[in-house]
N, C-alpha and C positions, 0 to 999 in steps of 0.2 A: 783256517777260514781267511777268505781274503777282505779287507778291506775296500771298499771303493775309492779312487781317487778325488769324488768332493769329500768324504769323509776324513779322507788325510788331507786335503786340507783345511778342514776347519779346525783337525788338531795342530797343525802347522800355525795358523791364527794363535790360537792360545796358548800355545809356546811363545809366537813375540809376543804378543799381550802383556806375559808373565815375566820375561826378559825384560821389556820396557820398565813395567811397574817395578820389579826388584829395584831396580838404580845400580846392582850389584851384579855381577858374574855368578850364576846358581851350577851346581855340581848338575852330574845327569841324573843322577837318584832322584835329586831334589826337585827338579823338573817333573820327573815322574808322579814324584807322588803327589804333587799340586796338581796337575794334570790327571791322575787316577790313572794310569797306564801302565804298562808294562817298560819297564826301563830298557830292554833291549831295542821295545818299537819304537820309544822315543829317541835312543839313540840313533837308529834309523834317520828317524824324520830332523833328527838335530844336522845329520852330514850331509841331506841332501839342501837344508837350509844353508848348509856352509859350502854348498859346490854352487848355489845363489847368489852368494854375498850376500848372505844375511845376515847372518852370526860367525862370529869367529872364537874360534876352540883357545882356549889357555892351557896350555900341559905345565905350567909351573907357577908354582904355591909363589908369594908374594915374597919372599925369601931368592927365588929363582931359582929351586930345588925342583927337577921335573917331575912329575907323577909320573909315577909305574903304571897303574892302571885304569888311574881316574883321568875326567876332562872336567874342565867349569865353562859355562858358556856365557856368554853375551851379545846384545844388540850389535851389530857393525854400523858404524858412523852415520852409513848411509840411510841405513834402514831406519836409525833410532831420527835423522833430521824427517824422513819422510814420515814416520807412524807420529813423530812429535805433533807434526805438520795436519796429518788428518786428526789429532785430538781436538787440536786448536779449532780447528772447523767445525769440527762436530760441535761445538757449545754456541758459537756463532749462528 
């Protein structure tokens, strides 16, 4: 079954959403299963986020030990000043 591309993105939306609010870098599973999705779609929609500049991938645990077959993901800089930037508005 295909998706539609508004549909992907309004999962894209609540991916950052979910990224912003964490504060923290979330595994892909973990995304997933906040999001109710299939962890392979999300990972999908996580790489095309990161061929955006939107998120950038972490392959290594906090030790600097790379993952074999996990990612953690987070907001990139940019993204997290601009989505900060429309919160701020939006209460305004």
């Amino acid at each position: 079954m295909k998706i539609s591309d508004k549909k992907r993105d309004k999962i894209a939306e609540q991916i950052l959403a979910l990224l912003f609010s964490s504060h923290k870098p979330m595994f892909t599973s973990h995304v997933a299963e906040e999001i109710a999705r299939d962890e392979e779609f999300i990972k999908k929609i996580l790489e095309d986020l990161k061929k955006r500049k939107l998120v950038i991938e972490i392959k290594k645990n906090p030790k600097g030990v790379e993952y074999i077959k996990r990612s953690r993901w987070r907001l990139s800089d940019s993204a997290y000043k601009i989505y900060k930037q429309h919160q701020a508005n939006k209460f305004l």
